[in-house]
Structures are given as structure tokens and as C-alpha cells.
C-alpha positions as CSV (number, residue, x, y, z in Angstrom):
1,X,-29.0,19.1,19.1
2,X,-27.3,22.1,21.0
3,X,-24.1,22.3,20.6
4,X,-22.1,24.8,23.3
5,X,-19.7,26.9,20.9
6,X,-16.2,27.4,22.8
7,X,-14.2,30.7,23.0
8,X,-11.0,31.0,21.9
9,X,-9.2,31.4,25.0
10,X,-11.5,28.0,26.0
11,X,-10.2,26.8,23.0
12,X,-6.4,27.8,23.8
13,X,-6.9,26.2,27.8
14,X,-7.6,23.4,26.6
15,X,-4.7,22.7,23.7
16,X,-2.4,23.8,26.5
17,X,-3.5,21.3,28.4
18,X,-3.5,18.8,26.1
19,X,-0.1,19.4,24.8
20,X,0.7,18.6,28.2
21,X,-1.0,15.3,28.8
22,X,-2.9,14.6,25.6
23,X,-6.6,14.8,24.3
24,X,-8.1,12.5,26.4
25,X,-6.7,13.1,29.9
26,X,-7.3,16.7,28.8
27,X,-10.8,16.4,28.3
28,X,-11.4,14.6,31.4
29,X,-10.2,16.8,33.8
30,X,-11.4,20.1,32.0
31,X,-14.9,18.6,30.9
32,X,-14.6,19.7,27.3
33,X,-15.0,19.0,24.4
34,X,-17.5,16.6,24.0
35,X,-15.5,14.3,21.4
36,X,-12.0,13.8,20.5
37,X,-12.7,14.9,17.0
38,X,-13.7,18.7,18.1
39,X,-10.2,18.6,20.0
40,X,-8.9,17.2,17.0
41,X,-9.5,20.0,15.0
42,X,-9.5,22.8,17.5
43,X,-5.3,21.1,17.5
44,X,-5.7,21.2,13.7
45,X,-7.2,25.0,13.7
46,X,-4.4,26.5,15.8
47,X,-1.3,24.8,14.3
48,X,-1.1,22.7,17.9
49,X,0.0,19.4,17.3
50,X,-0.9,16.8,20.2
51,X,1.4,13.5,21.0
52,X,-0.3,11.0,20.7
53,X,-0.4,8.8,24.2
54,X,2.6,5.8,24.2
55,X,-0.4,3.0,24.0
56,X,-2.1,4.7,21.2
57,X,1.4,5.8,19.3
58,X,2.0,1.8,19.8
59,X,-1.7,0.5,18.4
60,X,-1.2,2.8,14.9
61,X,2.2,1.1,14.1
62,X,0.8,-2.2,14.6
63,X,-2.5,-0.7,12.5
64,X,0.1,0.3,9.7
65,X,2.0,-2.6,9.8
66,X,-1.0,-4.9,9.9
67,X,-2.0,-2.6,6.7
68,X,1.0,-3.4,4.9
69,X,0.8,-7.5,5.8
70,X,-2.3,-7.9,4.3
71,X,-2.1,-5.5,1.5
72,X,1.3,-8.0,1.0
73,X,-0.7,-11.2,1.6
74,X,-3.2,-10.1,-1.2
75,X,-0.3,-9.3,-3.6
76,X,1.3,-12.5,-3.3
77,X,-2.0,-14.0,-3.6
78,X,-2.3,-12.5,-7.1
79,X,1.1,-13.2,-8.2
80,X,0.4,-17.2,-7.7
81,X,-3.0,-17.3,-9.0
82,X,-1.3,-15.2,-12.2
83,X,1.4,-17.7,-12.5
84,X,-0.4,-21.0,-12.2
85,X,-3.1,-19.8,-14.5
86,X,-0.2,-18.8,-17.2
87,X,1.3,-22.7,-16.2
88,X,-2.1,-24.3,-16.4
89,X,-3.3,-22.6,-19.4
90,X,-2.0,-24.4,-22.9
91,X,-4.5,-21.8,-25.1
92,X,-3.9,-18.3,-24.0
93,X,-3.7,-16.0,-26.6
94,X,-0.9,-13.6,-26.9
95,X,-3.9,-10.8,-25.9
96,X,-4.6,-13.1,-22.4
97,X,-0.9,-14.0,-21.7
98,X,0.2,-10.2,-21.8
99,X,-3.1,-9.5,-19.4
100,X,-2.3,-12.2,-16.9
101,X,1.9,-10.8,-17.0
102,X,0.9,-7.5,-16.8
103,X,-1.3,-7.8,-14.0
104,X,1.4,-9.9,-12.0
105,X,4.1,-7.8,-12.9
106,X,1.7,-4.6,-11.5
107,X,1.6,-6.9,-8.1
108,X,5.2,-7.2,-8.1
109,X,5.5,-3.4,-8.2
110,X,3.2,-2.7,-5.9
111,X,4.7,-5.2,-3.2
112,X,8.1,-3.7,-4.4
113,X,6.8,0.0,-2.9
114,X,4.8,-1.3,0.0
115,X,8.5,-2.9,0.9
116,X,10.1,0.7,0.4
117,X,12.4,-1.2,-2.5
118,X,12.8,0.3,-6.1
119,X,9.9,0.2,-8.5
120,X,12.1,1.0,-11.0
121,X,15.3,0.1,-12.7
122,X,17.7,1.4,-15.4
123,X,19.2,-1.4,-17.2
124,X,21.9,-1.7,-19.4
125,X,20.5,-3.2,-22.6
126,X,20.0,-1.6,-25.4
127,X,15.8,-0.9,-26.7
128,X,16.5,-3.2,-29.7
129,X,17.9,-6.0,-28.1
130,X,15.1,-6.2,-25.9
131,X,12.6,-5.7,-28.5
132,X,14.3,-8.2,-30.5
133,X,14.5,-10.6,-27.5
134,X,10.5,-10.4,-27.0
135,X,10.0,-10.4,-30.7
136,X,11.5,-13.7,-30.7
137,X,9.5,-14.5,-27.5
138,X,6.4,-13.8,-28.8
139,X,6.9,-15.6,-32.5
140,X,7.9,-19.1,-30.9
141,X,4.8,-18.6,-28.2
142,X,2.3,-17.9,-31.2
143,X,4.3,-20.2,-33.7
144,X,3.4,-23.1,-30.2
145,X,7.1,-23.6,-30.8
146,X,6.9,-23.5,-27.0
147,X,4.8,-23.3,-24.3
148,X,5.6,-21.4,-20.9
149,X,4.5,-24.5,-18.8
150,X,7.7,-26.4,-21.0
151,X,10.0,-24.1,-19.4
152,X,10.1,-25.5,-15.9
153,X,10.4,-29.1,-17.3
154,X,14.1,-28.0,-19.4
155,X,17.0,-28.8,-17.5
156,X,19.8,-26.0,-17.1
């Protein structure tokens, strides 16, 4: 396939052009380039950056935010599935629980930055309390002093 190579002041017509009224008016009514990707990267080559037209600015928002919703959805999704199989489960090991808690807390963080909210925090607790806390945790779950699917069924 021959392919017509452009000179640069063809080049330059046309990026003025399109800065004007965008790549594909511009290509219409000069007859060049062949494919919006050529004009793409001729913008991309000399620094020329082309708006986008009002109807195609409009589609990639909805594209990003239809992104986003599903990329939620499928969090969510893993978060129950992670929950009911820690609530249905009465065997896990200490090895599977802290899989399955890891793995929705990872869900949680990643819907936490698809949301633009912290994915971090700085508490004020102190490194021993909080080891001592899941210490304790983590004895009465292996001990079967308790189960987590006993917790919903305490009162307050």
C-alpha cells in the first residue's frame, strides 16, 4: 500500500485548520489525511493540541464515567461475595480468613480511589494497642471462642 508522505508546511495547513474547526471537519474540506490517527500525531509531532468537537468532548466523559461505574459495580461485587463467604464459612483457617479480608479490604481501597476519597488514614492509636487488639482477635477466632458469623447475631 502507497502511502502519500505530506510536507511540512502540508502538515502545518492542515493543524491550522484543525485548530480552527477540529480533525474531522478539517480533513473533509482539505482532503487529507487519510485517518484521524495520522492527524493525530501530526497534532502530537508539532506540540498542536486539537479540541476535541462538543459531541465527542461529551461521549469521553460519559466513556470515563461509564469506566468508573462498572469498575465500582465489580468492586462492590467482590466486597459481598468476600463478606458472605467469611459469614457462610464456619471452618476458615486463620491463612483463608486473612485472604478473603485482605482481598475485600484491597476492593475497598480501590473503590475508595476510583471515588477520589483517601486511601489512607493516620490514626491515633498506638502500634501495640492494635497489635494487641488483633492478637486477641485472632486467639478467640483460632481458640473457636467465636465465630465472625456470631457477631451479627449479638445485640449492642
Amino acid at each position: 500500500m502507497n502511502q502519500k508522505k505530506y510536507t511540512e508546511k502540508e502538515k502545518l495547513a492542515y493543524l491550522e485548520k484543525a485548530t480552527e474547526i477540529g480533525h474531522s471537519r478539517a480533513r473533509r474540506e482539505l482532503g487529507y489525511p487519510n485517518s484521524w490517527s495520522t492527524a493525530n500525531s501530526w497534532a502530537r509531532e508539532f506540540g498542536v493540541e486539537i479540541a476535541l468537537s462538543d459531541l465527542k468532548a461529551k461521549s469521553a466523559s460519559f466513556n470515563q464515567w461509564y469506566r468508573e461505574e462498572e469498575l465500582l459495580i465489580a468492586m462492590q461485587d467482590i466486597i459481598d461475595r468476600g463478606m458472605e463467604y467469611i459469614n457462610s464459612s464456619d471452618d476458615l483457617s486463620p491463612d483463608e480468613y486473612k485472604k478473603v479480608t485482605e482481598g475485600v479490604k484491597r476492593a475497598v481501597e480501590t473503590m475508595n480511589l476510583i471515588q477520589g476519597k483517601a486511601t489512607s488514614r493516620a490514626g491515633t492509636e498506638t502500634a501495640e494497642t492494635t497489635d494487641a487488639a488483633i492478637q486477641n482477635l485472632t486467639r478467640a477466632f483460632l481458640s473457636n471462642e467465636q465465630k465472625v458469623s456470631e457477631l451479627g447475631d449479638r445485640g449492642a
